[in-house]
C-alpha positions as CSV (number, residue, x, y, z in Angstrom):
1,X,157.3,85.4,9.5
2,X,160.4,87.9,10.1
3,X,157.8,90.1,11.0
4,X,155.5,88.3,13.2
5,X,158.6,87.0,15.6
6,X,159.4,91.1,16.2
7,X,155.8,92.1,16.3
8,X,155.2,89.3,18.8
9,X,158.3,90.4,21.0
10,X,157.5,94.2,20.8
11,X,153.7,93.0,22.1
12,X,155.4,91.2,24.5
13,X,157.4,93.5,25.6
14,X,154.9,96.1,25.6
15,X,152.6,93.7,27.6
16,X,155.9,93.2,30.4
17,X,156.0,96.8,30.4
18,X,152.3,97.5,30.8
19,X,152.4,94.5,33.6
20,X,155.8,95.9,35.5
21,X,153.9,99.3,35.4
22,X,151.0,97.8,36.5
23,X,153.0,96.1,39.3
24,X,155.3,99.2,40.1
25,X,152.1,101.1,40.1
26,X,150.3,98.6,42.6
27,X,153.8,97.7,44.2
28,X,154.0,102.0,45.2
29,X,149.9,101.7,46.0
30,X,151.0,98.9,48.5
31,X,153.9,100.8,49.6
32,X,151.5,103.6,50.1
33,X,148.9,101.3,51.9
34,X,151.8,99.7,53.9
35,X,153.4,103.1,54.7
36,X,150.0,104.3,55.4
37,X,149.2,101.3,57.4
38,X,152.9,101.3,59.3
39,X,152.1,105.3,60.0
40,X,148.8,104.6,61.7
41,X,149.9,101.6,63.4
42,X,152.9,103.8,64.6
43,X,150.2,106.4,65.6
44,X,148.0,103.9,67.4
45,X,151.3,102.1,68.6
46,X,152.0,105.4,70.4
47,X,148.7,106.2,71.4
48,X,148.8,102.7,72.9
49,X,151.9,103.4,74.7
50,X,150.7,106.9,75.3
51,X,147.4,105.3,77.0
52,X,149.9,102.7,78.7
53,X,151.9,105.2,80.2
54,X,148.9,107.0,81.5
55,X,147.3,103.9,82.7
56,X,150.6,103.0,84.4
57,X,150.5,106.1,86.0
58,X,146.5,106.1,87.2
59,X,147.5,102.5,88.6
60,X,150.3,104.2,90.2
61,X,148.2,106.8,91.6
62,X,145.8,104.2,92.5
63,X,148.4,102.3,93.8
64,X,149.4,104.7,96.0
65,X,145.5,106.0,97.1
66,X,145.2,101.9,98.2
67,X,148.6,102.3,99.8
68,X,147.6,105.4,101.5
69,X,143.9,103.9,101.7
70,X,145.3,100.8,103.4
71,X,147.3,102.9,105.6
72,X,144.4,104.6,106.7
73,X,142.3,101.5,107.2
74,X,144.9,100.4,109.3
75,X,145.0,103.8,111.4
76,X,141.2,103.7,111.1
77,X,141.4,100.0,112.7
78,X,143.9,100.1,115.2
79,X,141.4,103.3,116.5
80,X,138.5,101.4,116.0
81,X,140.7,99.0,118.7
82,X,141.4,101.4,120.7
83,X,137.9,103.1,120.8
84,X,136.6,99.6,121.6
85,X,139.2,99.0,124.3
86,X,138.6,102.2,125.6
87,X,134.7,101.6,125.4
88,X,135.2,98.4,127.2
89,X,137.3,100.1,130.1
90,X,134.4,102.5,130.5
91,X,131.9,100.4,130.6
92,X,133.4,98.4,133.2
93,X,133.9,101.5,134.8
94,X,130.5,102.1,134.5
95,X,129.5,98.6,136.0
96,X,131.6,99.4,138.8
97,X,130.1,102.7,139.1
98,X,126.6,101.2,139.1
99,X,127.7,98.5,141.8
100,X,129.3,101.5,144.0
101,X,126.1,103.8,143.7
102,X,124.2,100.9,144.3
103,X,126.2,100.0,147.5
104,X,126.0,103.8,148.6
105,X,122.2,103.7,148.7
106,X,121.8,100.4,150.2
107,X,124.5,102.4,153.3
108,X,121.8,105.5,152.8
109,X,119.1,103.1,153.3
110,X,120.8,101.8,156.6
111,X,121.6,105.2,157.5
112,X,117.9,106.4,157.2
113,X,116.5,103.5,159.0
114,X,119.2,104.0,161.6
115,X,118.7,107.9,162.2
116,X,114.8,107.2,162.0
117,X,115.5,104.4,164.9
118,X,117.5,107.3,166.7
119,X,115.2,110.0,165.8
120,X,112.6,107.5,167.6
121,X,114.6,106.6,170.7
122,X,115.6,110.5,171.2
123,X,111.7,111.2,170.9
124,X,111.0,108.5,173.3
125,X,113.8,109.5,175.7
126,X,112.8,113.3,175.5
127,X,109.3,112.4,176.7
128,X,110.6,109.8,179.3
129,X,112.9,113.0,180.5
130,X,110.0,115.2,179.9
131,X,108.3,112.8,182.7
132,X,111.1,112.1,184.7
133,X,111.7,115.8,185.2
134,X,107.6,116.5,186.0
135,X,108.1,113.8,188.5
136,X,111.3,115.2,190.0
137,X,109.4,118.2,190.1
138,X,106.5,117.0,192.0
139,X,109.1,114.8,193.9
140,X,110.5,118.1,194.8
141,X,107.3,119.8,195.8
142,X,106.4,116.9,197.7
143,X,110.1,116.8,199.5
144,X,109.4,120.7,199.9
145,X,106.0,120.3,201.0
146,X,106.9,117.0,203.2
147,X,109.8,119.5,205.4
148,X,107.0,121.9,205.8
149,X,105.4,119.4,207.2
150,X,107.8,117.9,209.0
151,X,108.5,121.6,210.3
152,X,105.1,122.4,211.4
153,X,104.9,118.8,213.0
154,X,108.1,119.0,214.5
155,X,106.5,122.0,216.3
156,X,103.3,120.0,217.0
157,X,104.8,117.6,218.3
158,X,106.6,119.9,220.6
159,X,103.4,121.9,221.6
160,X,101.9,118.4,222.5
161,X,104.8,117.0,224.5
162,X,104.4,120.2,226.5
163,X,100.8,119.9,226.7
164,X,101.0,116.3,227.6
165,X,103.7,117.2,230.4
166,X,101.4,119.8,231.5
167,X,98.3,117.0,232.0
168,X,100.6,115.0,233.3
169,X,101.3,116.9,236.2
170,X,98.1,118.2,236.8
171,X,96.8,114.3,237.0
172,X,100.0,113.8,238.9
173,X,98.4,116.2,241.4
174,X,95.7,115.4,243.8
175,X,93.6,118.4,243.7
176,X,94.1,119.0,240.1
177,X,92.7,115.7,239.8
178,X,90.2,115.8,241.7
179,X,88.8,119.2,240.4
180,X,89.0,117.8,236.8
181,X,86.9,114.8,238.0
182,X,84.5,117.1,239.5
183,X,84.2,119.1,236.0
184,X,83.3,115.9,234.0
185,X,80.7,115.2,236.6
186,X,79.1,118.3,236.0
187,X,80.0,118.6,231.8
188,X,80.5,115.2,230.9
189,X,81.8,114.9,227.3
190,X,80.2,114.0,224.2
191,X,80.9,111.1,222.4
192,X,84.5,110.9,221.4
193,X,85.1,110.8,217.2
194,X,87.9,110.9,215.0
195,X,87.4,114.3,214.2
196,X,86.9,115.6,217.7
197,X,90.0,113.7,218.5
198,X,91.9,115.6,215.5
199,X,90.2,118.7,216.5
200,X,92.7,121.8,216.9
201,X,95.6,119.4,216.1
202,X,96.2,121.2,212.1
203,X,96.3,118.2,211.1
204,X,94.0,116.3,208.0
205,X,93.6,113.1,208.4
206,X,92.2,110.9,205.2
207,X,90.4,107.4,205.3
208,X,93.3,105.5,203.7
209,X,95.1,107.0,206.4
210,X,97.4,109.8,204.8
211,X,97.8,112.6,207.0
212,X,98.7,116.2,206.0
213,X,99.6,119.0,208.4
214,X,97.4,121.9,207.4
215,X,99.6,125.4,207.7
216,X,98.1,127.6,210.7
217,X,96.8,130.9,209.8
């Protein structure tokens, strides 16, 4: 019995050795594992931070490329503004443009009409001058002819006043007279015409009348 009480406390002892050997052994495997476990979770902790920081810094960078990108949308607009105001301006001007050419040919159309109206009247008042000056002169050969004639009848009518005076005073005489009376008896004259009465005269004598003084020889 003396024995059994030792034997059972050295087996027991052996057995709380064996288990605090057991549990040192699997307390240091878990201190491994958890050392193990803290190292990679530090790794991956910095990794993470590491990935953070560089994530950070790419939404920084983006950050600033949508700054810059906003920024330049906003130039880009305000241009687009711009080129549509200034679009706008032209295109009015354009209009306007339109209108004024449009107003110019309507004046050319005017114009043409107008200088064709004129070219017309000028045409018509060349040929009226073109007659008017072939009438003045025929006028004028007619005026020149007509104080030809009048010269030559002037003279006519001189050669006849003195040729009348000169019967006159023969049938003022007596014998004259007589001794023309005489010559009828013995040559009586033909029958008296027109043409024997314009006979010697130099003058031509028309049936409406007209009369033209025929230039002596």
């Amino acid at each position: 019995m003396k024995l059994f009480l030792p034997l059972t406390l050295a087996l027991a002892c052996i057995a709380l050795i064996i288990s605090l050997v057991m549990v040192k052994q699997g307390d240091n495997a878990q201190h491994d594992t958890d050392v193990s476990s803290t190292a990679d979770f530090s790794n991956r902790l910095t990794s993470a931070q590491s990935l953070i920081a560089l994530r950070e810094e790419t939404i920084l960078t983006f950050s600033n490329s949508l700054n810059d990108s906003q920024s330049a949308s906003l130039a880009c607009s305000n241009q687009l503004l711009a080129a549509q105001s200034t679009i706008a301006l032209g295109t009015e001007q354009i209009t306007n443009l339109n209108q004024q050419v449009a107003e110019v040919k309507s004046e050319n159309q005017k114009f043409d009409r107008r200088i064709m109206d004129l070219t017309n009247q000028i045409a018509g008042l060349t040929k009226q001058i073109a007659l008017t000056e072939a009438s003045l002169a025929q006028t004028n050969k007619d005026l020149v002819q007509a104080g030809k004639d009048y010269v030559l009848l002037e003279n006519r009518f001189r050669i006849d006043v003195a040729e009348r005076t000169v019967m006159e005073r023969k049938f003022d005489n007596l014998l004259e007279l007589q001794a023309q009376i005489k010559k009828l008896k013995k040559n009586p004259a033909g029958a008296i015409s027109e043409d024997s009465i314009y006979a010697g005269l130099n003058v031509e004598v028309k049936s409406n009348g007209w009369c033209h003084v025929i230039t002596p020889n």
